[in-house]
C-alpha positions, 0 to 999 in steps of 0.5 A: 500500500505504501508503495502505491502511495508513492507511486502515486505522488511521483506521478503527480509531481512529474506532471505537474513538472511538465506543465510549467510554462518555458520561460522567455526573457522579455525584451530590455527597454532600451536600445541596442546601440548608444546614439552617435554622429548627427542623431547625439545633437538631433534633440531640442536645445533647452533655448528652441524649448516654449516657456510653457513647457518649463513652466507648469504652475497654472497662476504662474502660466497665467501671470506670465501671459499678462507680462507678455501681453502687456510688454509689447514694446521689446526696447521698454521692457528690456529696460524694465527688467535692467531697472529691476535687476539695478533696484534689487542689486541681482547680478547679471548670470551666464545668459544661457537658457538652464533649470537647475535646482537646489535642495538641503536640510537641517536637523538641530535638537533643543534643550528639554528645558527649553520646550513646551509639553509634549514639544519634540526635541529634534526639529528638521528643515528642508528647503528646495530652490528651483531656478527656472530660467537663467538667460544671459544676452548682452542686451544692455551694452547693446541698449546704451551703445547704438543709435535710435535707428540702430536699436529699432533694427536690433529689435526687429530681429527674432533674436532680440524678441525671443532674448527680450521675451526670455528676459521678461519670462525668467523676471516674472517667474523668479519673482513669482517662486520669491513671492511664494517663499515668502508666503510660506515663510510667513505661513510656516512662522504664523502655525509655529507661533500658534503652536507654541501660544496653544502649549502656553495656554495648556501649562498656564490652565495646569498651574493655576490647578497647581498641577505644574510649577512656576518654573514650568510655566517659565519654560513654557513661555521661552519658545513662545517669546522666540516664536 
């Protein structure tokens, strides 16, 4: 009886061996060979690239669009941009088109003495700075060295349009993401003020029980007068 048992298993086993399916590797999702020659440089620069694909943020799109609408005059609005770069004392960068980002971090522990019940002694910061677009012409040399009708025939070419458009979107963006920094700036300090007014008041409400002491309260009052 045993012996047929085993014979049993050993059938089952075998065939259900022969039922599994061969295995076929799949295809890699990349090409076989690297480009080279002409097809390396076929993409398009970052310069032939629409303002509207940088930009996704739709107020911002938005804001852009007004900016050109009303800066049709290219001679006023380069001007313009140079007045805002003079007033805010912002240097004239390496004028090619570019997207870069930059990110970082802190972590920084305060002394138990220091905090408010229940308030966590490790505290991180992270930041993150897009720069959208940099682009550096040599318009204002240009702007201060030719004649009234050499300026109207700079300005009539596609390159002084496209660098004064250029111009115009990179000021409006740059001053859009500072604006929103600082909103958050300022949001971020209004809830840590909040927080830290809340715990007061919960050490404030335990000492006039008498659950807490004057020292407690004391120390519940330091990150709020630093808040």
């Amino acid at each position: 009886m045993r012996t047929i048992v085993i014979s049993l298993l050993a059938v089952v086993w075998f065939s259900g061996c022969t039922m599994i399916p061969d295995y076929q590797r799949p295809a890699a999702p990349v090409p076989e060979n690297l480009p080279s020659g002409g097809e390396v440089g076929s993409g398009r620069a970052a310069a032939d690239l629409p303002w509207r694909e940088f930009i996704q943020d739709a107020e911002l799109r938005q804001l852009i669009e007004l900016s050109l609408e009303n800066n049709r005059d290219l001679r006023l609005a380069a001007l313009q941009v140079e007045q805002v770069r003079a007033l805010y004392k912002i240097q004239r960068e390496e004028l090619y088109p570019s997207i870069y980002a930059a990110g970082g971090g802190s972590r920084s522990s305060t002394s138990r003495d220091l905090l408010a019940p229940n308030e966590p002694r490790i505290t991180e910061v992270y930041q993150a700075n897009l720069s959208l677009l940099s682009w550096e012409i040599d318009f204002f040399g240009r702007l201060r060295s030719l004649s009234e009708k050499a300026l109207q025939e700079f300005f009539a070419t596609e390159q002084a349009r496209r660098g004064a458009q250029i111009l115009l979107v990179s000021s409006v963006a740059n001053g859009y993401m500072a604006l929103a920094a600082e909103r958050e700036s300022l949001k971020l300090a209004e809830d840590t003020f909040k927080s830290q007014q809340e715990a007061y008041e919960l050490v404030e409400r335990q000492y006039k029980q008498g659950l807490v002491t004057e020292l407690d309260l004391r120390r519940a009052q330091i990150p709020r007068e630093v808040a």
